[in-house]
N, C-alpha and C positions, 0 to 999 in steps of 0.2 A: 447381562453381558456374556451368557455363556454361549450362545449361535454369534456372537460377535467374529468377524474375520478382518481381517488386516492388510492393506496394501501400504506400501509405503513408496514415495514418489521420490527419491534421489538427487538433487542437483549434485554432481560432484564439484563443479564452478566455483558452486557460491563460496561467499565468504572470504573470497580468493584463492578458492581451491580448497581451504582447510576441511570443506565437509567431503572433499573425497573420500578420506580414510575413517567417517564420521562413524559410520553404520554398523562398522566389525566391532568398534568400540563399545557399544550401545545392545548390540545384537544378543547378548548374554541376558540382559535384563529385560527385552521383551520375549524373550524364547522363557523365562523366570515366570512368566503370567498364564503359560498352557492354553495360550488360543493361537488358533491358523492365520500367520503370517507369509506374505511376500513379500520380495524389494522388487523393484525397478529402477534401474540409471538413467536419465535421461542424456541424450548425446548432441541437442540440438533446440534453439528456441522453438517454444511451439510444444515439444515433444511432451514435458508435463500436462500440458490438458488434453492430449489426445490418450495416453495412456487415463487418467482419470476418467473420461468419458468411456472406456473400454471398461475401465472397473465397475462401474454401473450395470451394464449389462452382463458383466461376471458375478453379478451377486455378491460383491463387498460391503460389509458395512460400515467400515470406515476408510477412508483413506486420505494418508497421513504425506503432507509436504517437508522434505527434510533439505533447507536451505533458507532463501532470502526470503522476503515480502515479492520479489519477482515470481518465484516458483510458487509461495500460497495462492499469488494472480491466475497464475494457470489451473492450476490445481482445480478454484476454485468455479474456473471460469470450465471447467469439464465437468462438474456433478451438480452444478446449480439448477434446480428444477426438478432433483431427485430426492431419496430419501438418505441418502449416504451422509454419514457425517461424517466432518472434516476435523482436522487435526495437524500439528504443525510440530515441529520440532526446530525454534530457530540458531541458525547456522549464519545470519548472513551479515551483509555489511550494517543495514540500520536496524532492522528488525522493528520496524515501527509498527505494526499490527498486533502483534503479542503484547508489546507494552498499554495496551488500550484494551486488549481481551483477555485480561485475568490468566495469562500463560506465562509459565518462569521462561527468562535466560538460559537460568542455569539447563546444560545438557540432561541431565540425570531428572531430575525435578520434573521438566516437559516431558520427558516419556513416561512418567508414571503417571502424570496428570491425564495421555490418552488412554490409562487403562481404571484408573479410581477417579478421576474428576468426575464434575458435572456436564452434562449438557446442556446447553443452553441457547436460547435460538438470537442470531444476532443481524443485525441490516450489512447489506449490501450499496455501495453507488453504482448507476448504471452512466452510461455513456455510447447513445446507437445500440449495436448489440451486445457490446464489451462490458463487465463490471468489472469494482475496484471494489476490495475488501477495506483499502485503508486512507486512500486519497488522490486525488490526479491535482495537475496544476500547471498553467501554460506559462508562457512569459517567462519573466526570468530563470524559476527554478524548472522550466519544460528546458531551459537551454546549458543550465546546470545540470541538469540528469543527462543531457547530449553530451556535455564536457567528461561528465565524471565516465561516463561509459566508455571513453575513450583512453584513459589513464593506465597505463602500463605496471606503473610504481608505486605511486602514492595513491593509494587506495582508502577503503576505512573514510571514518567522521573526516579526521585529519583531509584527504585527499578532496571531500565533499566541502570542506569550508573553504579550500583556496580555490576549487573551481568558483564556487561563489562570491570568493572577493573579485577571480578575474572576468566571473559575466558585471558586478557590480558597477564596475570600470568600463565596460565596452557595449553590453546591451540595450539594444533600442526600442523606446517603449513603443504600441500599437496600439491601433484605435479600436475601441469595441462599443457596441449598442448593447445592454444585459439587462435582465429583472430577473427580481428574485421574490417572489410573491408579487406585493403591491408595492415594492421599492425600486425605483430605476437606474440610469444609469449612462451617458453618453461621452465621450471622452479619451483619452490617451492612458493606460495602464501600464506599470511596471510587471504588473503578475497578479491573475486571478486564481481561481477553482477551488475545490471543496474537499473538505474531511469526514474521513468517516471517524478515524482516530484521532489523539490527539497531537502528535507526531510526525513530523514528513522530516526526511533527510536524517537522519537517524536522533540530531540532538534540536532541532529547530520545533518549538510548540508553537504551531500556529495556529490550534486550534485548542487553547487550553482547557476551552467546556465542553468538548466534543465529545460525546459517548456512543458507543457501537450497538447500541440498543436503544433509541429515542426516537425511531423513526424519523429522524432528522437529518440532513447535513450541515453541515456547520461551511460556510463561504467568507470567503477573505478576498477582498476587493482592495487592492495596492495602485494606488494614483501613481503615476510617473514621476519622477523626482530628480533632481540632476545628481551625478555621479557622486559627490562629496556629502550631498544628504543620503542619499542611499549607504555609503558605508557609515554612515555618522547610524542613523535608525533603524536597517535591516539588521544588526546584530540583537536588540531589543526580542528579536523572535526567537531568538534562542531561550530566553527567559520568558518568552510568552506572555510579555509585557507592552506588545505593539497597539494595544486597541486605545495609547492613547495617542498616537501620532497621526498628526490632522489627515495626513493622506490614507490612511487605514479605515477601511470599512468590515466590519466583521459581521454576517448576517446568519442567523440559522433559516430554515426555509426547508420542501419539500424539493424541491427545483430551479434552475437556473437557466434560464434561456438566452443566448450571447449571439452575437452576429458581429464578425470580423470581417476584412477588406483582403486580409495576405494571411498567408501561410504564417502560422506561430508554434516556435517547438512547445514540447509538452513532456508531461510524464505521464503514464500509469501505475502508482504503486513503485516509485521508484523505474520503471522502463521508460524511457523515451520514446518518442515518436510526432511525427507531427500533426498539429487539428488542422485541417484545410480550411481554406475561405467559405465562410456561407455562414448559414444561423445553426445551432447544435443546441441539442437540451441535455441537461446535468441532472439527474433525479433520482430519490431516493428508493430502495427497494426494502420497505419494511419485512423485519423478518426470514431474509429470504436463506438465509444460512443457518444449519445448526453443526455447532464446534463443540468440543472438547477443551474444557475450559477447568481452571481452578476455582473459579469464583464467578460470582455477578461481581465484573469489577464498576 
């Protein structure tokens, strides 16, 4: 560790702002380990993996995302393909990527962990050109992560479950064509896509056997369902107890190949955005990341 140097990638946003003041806090006990550090703020989506791609060609060895599962997306999506390891400090609303990759909560704990932990090399999802360190997912929770982006106040789990009761009440399922291996698939969906963690939305296991190292994704395939069974069974995923409701299909696989009719909102990692109409493949990227971890969790 001793040619090791440091970049550290800022969200001041996340968290709801709380990791502005994150860094002064903190800054005492990585200056404590006597290796070459820098910060940088981000001021703009986007601006995390363009700073991180800059880091690479500056000769950093690690660099460290201090904020949500939105900023490790970027972060991540700027050194992928290099020899940089990555590193997290989470700050944010769910932090669902840490919880699947042997990383503490706690503030203190995660920054020692990027200077005495392990490294360890972990999967990526791809998506086109875009990866996802911890999971995407269209349909209803693509239009919950729309909602929740939108929320002024109610932030946090709390703000994320009642967007999700009010898509539960008003979202409209969509037709999709998918396979996943040798399994099919034609019909009307509440919400599909894959995990790389076990976690989405910060308290929802959707993927309770998911691990970030199996070369796997783990896919959740959600039949349509009228309003009253959807609240009556989607709470069930909180406890990670859905694989027995008839409309749930939960598949592991390398890949997922889907072809929709209309525009469906989505998430990446927590971000919103929408998949356009046409065919798209979902697949796994064994190995393609190595982190700064406490443990093989």
């Amino acid at each position: 560790m001793k040619d090791a140097n440091y970049l550290f990638v800022i969200n001041p946003a996340a968290g709801q702002g709380k990791t502005a003041g994150l860094f002064e806090s903190i800054k005492g006990v990585i200056g404590g380990h006597n290796l070459p550090f820098e910060c940088v703020y981000t001021d703009a989506p986007g601006k995390a993996e363009q700073i991180a791609r800059e880091a690479c060609s500056r000769g950093f060895t690690h660099v460290v995302a201090v904020g949500g599962d939105g900023t490790s997306h970027e972060v991540v999506n700027g050194i992928v393909g290099s020899s940089v390891i990555f590193g997290t400090v989470p700050s944010g609303s769910g932090n669902d990527f840490p919880k699947s990759a042997g990383i503490p909560l706690d503030t203190l704990r995660a920054v020692e962990i990027l200077f005495t932990g392990t490294v360890r090399t972990v999967d990526l999802g791809k998506l086109g050109d875009e990866y996802f360190i911890n999971g995407l997912g269209m349909g209803l929770d693509g239009a919950v992560a729309h909602r929740f982006k939108k929320l002024k106040r109610m932030r946090g789990q709390l703000g994320y479950l009642l967007g999700a009761v009010q898509e539960a009440l008003s979202f409209k399922g969509f037709q999709v064509e998918l396979n996943i291996d040798e399994w099919t698939y034609n019909g009307t969906l509440l919400l599909t896509g894959a995990s790389n963690g076990v976690f989405q939305g910060g308290k929802f296991k959707l993927a309770p056997e998911a691990r970030v190292d199996d070369a796997l994704l783990d896919f959740h395939v959600i039949k349509d369902m009228s309003s009253i069974a959807r609240l009556v069974k989607i709470p069930k995923v909180l406890s990670g107890t859905h694989s027995d409701i008839e409309e749930v299909e939960l598949k592991r696989g390398r890949a997922m190949t889907l072809t929709i009719d209309r525009k469906v909102p989505a998430h990446m990692d927590g971000e919103p955005f929408y998949l356009e109409s046409g065919t798209h493949t979902i697949e796994v990227v064994p190995g393609a990341l190595r982190l700064m971890s406490s443990s093989v969790a």
